[in-house]
Backbone as ProteinMPNN parsed JSONL, in Angstrom:
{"seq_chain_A": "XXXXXXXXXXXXXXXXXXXXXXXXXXXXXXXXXXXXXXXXXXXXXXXXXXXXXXXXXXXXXXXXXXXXXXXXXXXXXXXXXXXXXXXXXXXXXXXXXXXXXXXXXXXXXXXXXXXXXXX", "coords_chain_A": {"N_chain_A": [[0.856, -1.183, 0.0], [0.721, 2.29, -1.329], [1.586, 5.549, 1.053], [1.47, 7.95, 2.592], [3.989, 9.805, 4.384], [3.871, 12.168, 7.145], [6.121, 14.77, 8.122], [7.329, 14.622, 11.817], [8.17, 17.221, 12.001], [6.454, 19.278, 11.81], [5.072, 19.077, 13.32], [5.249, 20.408, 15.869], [5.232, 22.972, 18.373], [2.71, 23.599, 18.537], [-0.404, 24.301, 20.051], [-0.818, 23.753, 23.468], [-0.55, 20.871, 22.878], [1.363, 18.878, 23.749], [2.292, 16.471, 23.763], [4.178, 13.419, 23.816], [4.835, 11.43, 21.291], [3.878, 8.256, 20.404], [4.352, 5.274, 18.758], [3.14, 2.331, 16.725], [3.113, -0.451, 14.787], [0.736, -1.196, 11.756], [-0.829, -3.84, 10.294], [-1.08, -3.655, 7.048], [-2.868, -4.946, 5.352], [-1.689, -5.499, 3.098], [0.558, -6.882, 2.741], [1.983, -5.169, 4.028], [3.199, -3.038, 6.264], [1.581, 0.304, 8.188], [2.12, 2.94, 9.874], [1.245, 4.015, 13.108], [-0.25, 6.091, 15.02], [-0.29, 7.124, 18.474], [-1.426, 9.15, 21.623], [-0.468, 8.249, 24.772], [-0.813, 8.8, 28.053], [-0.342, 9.115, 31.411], [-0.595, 6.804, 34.196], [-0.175, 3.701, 33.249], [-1.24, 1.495, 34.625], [-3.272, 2.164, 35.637], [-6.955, 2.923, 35.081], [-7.975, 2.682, 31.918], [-9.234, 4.817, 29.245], [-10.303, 5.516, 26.131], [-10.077, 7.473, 23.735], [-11.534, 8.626, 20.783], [-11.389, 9.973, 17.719], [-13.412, 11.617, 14.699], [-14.115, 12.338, 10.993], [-12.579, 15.343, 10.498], [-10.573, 15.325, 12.349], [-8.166, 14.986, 14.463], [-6.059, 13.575, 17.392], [-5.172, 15.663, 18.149], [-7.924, 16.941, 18.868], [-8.365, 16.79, 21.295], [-6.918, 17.502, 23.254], [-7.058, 19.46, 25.178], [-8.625, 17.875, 27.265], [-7.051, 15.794, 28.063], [-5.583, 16.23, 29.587], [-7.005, 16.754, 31.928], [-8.647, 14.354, 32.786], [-5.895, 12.655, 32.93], [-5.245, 13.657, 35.413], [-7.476, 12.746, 36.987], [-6.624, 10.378, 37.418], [-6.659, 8.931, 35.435], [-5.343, 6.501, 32.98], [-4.727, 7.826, 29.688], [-5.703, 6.927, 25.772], [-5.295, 7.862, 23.036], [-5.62, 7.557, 20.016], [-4.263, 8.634, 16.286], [-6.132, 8.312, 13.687], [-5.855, 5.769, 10.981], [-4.32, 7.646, 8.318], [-4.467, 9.893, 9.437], [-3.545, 12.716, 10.987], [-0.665, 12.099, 13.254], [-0.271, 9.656, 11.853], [0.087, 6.962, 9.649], [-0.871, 7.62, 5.942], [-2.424, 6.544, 3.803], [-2.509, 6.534, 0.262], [-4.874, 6.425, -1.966], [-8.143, 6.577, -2.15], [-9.32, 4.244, -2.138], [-8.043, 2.634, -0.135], [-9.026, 3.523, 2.212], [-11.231, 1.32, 4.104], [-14.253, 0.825, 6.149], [-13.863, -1.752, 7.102], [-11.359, -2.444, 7.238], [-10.743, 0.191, 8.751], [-11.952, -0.964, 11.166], [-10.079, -3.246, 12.129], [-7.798, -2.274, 12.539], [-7.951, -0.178, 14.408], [-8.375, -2.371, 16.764], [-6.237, -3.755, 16.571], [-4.335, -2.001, 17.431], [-5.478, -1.816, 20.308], [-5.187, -4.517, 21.077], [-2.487, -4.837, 20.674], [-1.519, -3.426, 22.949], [-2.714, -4.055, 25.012], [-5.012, -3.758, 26.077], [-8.091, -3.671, 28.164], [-10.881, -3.829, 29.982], [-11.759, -0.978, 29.173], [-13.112, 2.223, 28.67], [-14.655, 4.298, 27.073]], "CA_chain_A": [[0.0, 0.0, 0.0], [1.366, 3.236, -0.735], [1.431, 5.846, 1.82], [2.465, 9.608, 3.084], [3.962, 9.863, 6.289], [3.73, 13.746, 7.811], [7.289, 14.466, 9.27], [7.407, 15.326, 12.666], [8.38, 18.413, 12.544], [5.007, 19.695, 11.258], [3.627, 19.106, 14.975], [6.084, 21.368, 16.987], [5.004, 24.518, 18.435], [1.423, 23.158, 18.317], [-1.023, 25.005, 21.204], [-1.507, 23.242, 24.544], [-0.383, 19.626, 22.637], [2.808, 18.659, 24.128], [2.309, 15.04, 24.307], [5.258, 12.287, 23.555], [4.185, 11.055, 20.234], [3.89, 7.059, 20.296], [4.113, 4.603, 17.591], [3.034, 1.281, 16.298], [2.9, -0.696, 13.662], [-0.287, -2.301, 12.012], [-0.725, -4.819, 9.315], [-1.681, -2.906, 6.307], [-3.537, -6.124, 4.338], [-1.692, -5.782, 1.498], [1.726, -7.614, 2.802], [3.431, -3.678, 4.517], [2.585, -2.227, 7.2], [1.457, 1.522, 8.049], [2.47, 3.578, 11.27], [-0.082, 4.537, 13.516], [0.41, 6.974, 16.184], [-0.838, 7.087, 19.334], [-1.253, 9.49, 22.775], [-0.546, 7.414, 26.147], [-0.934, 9.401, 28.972], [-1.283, 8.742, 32.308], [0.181, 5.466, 35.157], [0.415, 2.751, 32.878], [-1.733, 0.376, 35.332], [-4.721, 3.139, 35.61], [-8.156, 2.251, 34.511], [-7.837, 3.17, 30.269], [-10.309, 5.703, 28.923], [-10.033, 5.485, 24.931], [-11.087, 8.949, 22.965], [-11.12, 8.354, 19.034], [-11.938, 11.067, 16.936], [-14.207, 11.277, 13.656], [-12.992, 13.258, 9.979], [-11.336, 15.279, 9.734], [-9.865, 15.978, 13.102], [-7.079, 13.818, 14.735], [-5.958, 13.254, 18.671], [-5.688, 17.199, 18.849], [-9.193, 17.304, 19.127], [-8.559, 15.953, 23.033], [-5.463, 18.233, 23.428], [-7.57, 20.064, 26.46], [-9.508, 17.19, 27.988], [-6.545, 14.354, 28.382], [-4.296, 16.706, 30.9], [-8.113, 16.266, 33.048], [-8.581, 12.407, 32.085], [-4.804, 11.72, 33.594], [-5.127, 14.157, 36.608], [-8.6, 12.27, 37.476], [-6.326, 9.186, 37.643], [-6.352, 7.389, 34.551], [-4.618, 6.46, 31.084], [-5.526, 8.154, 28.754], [-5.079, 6.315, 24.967], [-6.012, 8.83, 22.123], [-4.73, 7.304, 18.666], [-4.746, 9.083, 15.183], [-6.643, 7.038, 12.62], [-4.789, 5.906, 10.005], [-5.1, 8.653, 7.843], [-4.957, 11.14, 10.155], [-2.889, 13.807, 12.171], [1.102, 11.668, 12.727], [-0.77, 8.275, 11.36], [0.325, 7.345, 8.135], [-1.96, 8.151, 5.149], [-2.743, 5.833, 2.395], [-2.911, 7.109, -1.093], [-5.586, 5.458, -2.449], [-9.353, 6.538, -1.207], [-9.94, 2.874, -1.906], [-7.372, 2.217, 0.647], [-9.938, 3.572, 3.661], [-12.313, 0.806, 4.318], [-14.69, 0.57, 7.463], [-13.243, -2.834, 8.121], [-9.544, -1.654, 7.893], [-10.128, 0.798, 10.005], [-11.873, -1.483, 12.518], [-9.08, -3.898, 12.055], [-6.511, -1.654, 12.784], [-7.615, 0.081, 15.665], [-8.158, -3.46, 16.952], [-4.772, -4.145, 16.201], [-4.023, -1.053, 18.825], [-6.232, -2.35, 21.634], [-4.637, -5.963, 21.567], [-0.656, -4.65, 21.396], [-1.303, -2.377, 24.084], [-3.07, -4.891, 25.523], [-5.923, -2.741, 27.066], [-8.912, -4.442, 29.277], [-11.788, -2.861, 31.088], [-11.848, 0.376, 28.589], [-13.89, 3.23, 28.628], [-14.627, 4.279, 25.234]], "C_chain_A": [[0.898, 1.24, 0.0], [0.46, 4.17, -0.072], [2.114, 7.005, 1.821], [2.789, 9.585, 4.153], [4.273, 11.357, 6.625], [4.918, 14.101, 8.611], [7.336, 15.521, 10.297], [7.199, 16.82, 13.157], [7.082, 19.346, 12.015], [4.215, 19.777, 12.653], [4.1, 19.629, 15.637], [5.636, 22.256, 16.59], [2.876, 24.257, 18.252], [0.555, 23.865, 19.91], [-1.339, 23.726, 22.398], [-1.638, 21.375, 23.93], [0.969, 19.108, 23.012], [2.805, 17.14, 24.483], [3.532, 14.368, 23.311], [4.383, 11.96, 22.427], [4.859, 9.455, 20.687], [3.274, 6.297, 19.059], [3.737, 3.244, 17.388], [2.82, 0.715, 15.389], [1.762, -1.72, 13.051], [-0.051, -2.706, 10.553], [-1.8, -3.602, 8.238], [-2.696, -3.34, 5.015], [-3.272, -6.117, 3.078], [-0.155, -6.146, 1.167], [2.537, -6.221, 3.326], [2.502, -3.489, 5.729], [2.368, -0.472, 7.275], [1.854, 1.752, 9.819], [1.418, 3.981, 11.843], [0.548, 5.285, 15.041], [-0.833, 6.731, 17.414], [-0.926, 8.259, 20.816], [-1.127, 8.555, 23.999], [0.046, 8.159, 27.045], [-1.33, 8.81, 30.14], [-0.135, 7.59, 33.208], [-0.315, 4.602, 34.118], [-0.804, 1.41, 33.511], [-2.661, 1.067, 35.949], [-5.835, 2.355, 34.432], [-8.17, 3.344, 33.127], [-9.369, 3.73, 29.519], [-9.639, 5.625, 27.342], [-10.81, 6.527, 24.286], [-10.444, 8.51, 21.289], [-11.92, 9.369, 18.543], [-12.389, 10.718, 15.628], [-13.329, 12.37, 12.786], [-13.774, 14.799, 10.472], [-10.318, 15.706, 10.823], [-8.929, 14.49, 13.466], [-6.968, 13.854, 16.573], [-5.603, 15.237, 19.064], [-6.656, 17.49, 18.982], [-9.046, 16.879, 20.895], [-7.829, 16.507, 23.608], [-6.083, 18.918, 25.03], [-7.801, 19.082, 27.889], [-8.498, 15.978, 28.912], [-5.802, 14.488, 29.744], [-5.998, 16.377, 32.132], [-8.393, 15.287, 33.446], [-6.999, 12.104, 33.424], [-4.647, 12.472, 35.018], [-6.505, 13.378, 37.633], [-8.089, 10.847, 38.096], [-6.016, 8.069, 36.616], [-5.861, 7.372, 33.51], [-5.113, 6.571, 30.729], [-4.836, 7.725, 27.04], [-5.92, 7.336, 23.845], [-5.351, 8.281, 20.815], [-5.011, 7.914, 17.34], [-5.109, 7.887, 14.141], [-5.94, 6.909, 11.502], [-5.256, 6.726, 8.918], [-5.007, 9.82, 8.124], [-3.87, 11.47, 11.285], [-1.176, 12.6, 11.825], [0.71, 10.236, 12.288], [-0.462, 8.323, 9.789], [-0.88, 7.345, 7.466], [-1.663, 7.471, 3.994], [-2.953, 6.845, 1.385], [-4.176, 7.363, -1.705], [-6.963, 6.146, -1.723], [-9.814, 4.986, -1.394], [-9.656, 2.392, -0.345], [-8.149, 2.304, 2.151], [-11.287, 2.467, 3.473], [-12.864, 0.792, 5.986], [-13.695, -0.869, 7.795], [-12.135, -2.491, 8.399], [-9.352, -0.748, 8.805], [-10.418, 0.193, 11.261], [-10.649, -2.571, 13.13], [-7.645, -3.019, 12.787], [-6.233, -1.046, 13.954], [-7.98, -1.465, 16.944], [-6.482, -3.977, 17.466], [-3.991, -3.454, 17.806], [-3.95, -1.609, 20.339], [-5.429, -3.352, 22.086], [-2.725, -5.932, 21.6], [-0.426, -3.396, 22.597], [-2.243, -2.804, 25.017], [-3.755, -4.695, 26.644], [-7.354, -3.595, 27.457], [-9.547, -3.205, 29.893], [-11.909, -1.006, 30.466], [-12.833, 1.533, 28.744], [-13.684, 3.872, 27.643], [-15.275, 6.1, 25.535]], "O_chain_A": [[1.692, 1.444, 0.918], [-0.767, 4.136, -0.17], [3.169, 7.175, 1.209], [1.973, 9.351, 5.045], [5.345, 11.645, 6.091], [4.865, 13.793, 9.801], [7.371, 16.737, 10.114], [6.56, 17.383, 14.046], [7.438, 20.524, 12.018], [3.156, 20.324, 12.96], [3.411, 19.575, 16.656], [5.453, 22.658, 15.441], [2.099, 25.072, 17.756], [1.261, 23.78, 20.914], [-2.107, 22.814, 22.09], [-2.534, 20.645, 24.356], [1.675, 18.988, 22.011], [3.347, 16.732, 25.511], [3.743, 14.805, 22.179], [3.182, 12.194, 22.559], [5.983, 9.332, 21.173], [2.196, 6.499, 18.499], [4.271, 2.698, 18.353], [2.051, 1.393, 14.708], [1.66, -2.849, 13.531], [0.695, -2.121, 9.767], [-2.817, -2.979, 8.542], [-3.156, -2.645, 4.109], [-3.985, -6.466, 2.137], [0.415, -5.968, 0.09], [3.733, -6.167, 3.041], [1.327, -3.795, 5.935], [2.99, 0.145, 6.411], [1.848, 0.905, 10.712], [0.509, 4.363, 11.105], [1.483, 5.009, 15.793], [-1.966, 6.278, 17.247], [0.181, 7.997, 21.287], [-2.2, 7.957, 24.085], [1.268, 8.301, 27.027], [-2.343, 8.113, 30.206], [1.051, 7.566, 32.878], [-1.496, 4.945, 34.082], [-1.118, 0.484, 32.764], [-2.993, 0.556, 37.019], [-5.668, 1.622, 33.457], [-8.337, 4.558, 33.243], [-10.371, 3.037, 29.346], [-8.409, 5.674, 27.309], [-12.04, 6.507, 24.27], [-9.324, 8.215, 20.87], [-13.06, 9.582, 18.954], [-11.965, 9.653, 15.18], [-12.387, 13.048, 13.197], [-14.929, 15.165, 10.687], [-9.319, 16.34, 10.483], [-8.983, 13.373, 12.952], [-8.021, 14.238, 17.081], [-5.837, 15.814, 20.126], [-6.675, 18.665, 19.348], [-10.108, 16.723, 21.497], [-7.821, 16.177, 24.794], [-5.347, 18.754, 26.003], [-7.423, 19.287, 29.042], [-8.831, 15.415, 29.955], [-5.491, 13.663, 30.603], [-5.809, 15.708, 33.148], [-8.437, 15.185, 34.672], [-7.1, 11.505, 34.495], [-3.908, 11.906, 35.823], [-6.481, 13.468, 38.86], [-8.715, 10.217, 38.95], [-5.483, 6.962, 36.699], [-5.914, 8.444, 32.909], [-6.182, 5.964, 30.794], [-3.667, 8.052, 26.838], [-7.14, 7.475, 23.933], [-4.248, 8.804, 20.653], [-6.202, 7.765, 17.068], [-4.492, 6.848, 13.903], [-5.395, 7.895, 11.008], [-6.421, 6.626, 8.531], [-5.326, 10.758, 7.393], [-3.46, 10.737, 12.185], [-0.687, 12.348, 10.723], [1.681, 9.493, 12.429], [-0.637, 9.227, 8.972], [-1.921, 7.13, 8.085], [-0.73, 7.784, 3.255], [-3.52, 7.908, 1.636], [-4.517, 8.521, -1.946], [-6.798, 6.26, -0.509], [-10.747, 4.6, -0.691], [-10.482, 1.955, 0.457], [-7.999, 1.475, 3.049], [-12.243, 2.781, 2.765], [-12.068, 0.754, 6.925], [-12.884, -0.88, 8.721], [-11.757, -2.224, 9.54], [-8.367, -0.627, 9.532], [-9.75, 0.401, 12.274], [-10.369, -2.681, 14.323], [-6.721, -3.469, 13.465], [-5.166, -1.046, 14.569], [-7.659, -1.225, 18.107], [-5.946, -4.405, 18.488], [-3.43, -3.987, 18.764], [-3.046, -1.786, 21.155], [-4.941, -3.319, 23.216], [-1.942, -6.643, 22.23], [0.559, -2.736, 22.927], [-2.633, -1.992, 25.856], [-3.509, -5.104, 27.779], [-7.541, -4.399, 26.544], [-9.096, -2.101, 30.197], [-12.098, -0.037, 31.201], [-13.677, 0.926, 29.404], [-12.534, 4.072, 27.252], [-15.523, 6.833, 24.577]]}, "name": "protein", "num_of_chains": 1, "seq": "XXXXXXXXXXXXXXXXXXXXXXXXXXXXXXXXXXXXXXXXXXXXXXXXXXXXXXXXXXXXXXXXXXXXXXXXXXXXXXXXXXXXXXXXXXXXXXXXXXXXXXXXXXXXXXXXXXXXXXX"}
């Protein structure tokens, strides 16, 4: 599958977003993989609150809410969809299907191996 990836430095200097950018890699069903970014905020072994955003915004849509989320006590997991914000970006509008994307953030859930969520 090809793909754009957004480099870094495009997200510095960003308002009231200062989060560690985190990465992983998901199966891209067509033998490659794509990058997928992620926020993880928070103790690690806190009860996991999951915020996913709709188009056309990305995990800066939460940029306010997550510093409240991890002061309340808990991890907070905000990931950009692939597609979106430091997530890589397929070419292709074929390339976005509903299942791929449920697949993928799937993919997320089970290598970060999250339980008991709050969605």
């Amino acid at each position: 599958m090809d793909f754009l990836r957004t480099d870094d430095s495009c997200f510095t200097h960003l308002p009231h977003y200062h989060f560690s950018p985190n990465y992983l890699t998901v199966d891209d069903t067509e033998g490659g993989e794509l990058r997928l970014h992620y926020v993880d905020e928070g103790p690690t072994d806190a009860a996991p609150i999951l915020l996913l955003h709709g188009e056309p915004t990305w995990s800066f849509l939460y940029r306010k809410m997550i510093p409240i989320l991890v002061k309340a006590g808990h991890r907070v997991i905000v990931p950009d969809l692939i597609g979106f914000g430091r997530s890589d970006k397929p070419t292709k509008r074929s390339d976005y299907t509903y299942q791929r994307h449920v697949d993928w953030i799937k993919s997320l859930l089970l290598q970060l191996n999250l339980n008991d969520i709050t969605f």
